[in-house]
PAFIDREN-716596 format. One record per atom (N, C-alpha, C, O): residue in one letter; y, x, z. Coordinates in steps of 0.2 Angstrom, whole numbers, padded with zeros to 4 digits, always signed. Each point is the difference from the previous one (the first is absolute). Example, Ala and Ser with C-alpha at 12.3 -4.5 7.8 and 13.67 -1.06 7.14 Angstrom:
A-0028+0066+0039;A+0006-0004+0000;A+0006+0004+0000;A-0001+0005+0003;S+0006-0007-0007;S+0006+0004+0001;S+0005-0004+0003;S+0006+0003+0001;
//
This chain:
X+0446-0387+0093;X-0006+0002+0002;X-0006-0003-0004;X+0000-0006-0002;X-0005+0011+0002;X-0005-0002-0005;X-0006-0006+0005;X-0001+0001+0006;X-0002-0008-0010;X-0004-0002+0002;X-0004+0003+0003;X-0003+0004-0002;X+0000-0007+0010;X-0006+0004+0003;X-0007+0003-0003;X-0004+0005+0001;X+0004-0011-0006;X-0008+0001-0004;X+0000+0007-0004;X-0004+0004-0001;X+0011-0004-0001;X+0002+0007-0006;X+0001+0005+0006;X-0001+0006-0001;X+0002-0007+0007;X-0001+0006+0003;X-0006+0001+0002;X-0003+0006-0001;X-0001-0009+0005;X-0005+0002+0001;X-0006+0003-0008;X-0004+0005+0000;X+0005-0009-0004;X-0004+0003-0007;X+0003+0007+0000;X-0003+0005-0001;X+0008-0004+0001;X+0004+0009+0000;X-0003+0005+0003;X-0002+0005-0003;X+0002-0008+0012;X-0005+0003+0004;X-0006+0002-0001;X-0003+0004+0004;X-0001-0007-0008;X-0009-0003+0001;X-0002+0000-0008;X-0006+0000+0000;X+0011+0001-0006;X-0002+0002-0005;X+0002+0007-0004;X-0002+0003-0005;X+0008-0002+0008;X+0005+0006-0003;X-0004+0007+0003;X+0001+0002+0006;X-0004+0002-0011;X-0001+0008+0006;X+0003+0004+0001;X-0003+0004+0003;X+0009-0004-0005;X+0004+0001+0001;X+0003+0000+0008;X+0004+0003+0003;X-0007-0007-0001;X+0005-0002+0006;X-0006+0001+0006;X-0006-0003+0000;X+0008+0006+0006;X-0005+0000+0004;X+0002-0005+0007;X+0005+0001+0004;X-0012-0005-0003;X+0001-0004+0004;X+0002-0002+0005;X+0002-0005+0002;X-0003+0014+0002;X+0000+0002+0007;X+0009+0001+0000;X+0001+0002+0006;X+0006-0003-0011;X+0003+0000+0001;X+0003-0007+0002;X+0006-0002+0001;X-0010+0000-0001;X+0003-0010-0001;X-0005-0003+0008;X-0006+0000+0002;X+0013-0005+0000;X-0002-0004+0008;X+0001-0006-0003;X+0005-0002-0003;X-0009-0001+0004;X+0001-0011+0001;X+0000+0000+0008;X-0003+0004+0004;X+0009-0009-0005;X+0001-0003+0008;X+0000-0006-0001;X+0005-0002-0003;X-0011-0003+0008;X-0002-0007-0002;X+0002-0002+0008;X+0000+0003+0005;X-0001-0012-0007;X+0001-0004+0007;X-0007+0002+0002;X-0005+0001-0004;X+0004+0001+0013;X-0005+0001+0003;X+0001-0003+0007;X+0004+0003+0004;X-0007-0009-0004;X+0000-0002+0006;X-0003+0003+0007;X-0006+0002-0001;X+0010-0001+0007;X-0001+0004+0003;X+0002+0008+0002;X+0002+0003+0005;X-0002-0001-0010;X+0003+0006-0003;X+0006+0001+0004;X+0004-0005+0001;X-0003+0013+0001;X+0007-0001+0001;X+0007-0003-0007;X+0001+0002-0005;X+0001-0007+0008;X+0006-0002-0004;X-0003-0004-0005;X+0002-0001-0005;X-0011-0001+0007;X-0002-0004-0008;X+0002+0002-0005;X+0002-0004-0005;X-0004+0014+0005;X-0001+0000-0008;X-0006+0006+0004;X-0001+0002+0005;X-0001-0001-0012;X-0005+0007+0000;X+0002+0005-0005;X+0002-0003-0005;X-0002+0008+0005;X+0003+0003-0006;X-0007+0005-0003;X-0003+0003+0004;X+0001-0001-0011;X-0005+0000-0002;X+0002+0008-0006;X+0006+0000-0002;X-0010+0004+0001;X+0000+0003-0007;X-0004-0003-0004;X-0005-0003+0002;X+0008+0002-0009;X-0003-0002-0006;X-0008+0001-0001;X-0004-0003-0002;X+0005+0012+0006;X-0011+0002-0002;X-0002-0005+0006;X-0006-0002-0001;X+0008+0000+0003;X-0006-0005+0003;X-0003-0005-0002;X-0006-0002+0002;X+0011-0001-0008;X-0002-0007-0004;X-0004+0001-0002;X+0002+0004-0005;X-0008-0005+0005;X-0006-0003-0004;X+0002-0004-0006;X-0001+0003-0006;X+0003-0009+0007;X-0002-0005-0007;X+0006-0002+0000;X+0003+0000+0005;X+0001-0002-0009;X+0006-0004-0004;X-0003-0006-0003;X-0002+0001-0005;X+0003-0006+0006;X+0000-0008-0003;X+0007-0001-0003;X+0005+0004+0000;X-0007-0013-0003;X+0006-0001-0001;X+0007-0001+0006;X+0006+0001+0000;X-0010-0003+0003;X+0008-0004+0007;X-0004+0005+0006;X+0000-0003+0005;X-0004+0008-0004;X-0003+0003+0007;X-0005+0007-0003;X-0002+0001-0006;X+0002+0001+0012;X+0000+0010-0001;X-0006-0001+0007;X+0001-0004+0005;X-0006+0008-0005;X-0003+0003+0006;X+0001+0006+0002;X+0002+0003-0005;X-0003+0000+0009;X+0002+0006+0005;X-0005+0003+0005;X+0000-0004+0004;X-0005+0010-0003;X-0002+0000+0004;X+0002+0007+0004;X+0002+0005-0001;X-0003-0009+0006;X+0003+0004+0009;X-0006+0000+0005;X-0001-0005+0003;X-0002+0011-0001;X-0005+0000+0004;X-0008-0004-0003;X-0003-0004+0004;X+0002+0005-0011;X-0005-0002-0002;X+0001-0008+0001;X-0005-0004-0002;X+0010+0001+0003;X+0001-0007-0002;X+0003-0002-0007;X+0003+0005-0002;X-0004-0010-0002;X+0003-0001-0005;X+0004-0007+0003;X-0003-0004+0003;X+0011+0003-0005;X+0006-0005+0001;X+0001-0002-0006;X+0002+0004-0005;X-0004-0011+0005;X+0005-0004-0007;X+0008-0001+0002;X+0002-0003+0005;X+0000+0005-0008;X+0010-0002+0002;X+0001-0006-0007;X-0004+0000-0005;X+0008-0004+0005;X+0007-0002-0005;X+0003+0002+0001;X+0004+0001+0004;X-0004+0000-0013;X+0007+0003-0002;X+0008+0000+0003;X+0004+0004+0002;X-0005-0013-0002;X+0006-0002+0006;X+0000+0002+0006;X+0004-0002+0004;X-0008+0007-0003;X+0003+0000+0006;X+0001+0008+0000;X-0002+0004+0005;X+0006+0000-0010;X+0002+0005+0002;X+0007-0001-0003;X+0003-0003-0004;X-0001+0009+0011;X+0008+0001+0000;X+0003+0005-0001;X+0006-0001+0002;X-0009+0007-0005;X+0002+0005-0005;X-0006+0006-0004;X-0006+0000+0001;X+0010+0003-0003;X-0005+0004-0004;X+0007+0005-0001;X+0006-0002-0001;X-0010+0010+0004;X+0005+0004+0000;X-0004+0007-0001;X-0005+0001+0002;X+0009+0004-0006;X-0004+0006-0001;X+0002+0004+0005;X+0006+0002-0001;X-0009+0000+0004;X+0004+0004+0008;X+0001+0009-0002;X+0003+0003+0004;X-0004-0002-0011;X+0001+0007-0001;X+0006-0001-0003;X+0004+0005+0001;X-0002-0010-0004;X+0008+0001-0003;X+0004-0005+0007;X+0006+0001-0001;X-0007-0004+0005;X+0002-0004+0002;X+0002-0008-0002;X+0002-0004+0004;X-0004+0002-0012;X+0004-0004-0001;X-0005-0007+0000;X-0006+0000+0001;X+0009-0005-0001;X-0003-0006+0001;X-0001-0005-0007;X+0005-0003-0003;X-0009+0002+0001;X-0003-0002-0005;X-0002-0008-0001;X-0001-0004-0005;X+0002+0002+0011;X+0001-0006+0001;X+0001-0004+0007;X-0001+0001+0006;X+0002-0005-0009;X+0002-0004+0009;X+0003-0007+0001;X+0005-0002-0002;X-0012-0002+0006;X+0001-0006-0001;X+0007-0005+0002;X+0001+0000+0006;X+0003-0004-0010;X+0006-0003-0002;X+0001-0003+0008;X-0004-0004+0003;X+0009+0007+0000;X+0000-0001+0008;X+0000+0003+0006;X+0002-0001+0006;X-0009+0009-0010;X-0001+0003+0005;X+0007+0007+0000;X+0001+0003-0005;X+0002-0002+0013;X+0003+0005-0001;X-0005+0007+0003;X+0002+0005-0001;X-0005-0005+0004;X-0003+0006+0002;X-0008-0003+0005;X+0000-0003+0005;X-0003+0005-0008;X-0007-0006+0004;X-0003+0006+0006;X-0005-0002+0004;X+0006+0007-0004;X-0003+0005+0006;X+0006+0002+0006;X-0002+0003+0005;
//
């Protein structure tokens, strides 16, 4: 599995690839099952260690650490997944 950072730069710099194919599913406290699950067009900004997202005109800082897959839902396949997690939704 490729490093998180080499996948998101794929998602966010490749034009090939379109965003709206791609889900992050992060720790979300409160959240059913504490996670939330996201499309990539939402992400606004990429840092080094954290990503922002907006939802209903709000802008969310996440850490990186705290996501638990990265998945293109048009091929179905999962592109990453944090060391531990077997299924986070």
């Amino acid at each position: 599995m490729l490093p998180l950072k080499n996948i998101f730069n794929k998602i966010f710099w490749d034009e090939r690839v379109d965003r709206r194919d791609h889900v992050i599913t992060f720790v979300h406290r409160g959240a059913p099952s504490d996670a939330k699950t996201i499309t990539a067009s939402q992400i606004r900004q990429v840092g080094r260690s954290w990503f922002t997202y907006c939802q209903q005109d709000q802008e969310t800082l996440i850490p990186m650490h705290r996501i638990l897959t990265v998945e293109n839902v048009r091929t179905g396949e999962i592109l990453w997944r944090k060391r531990g997690t077997s299924n986070p939704t």
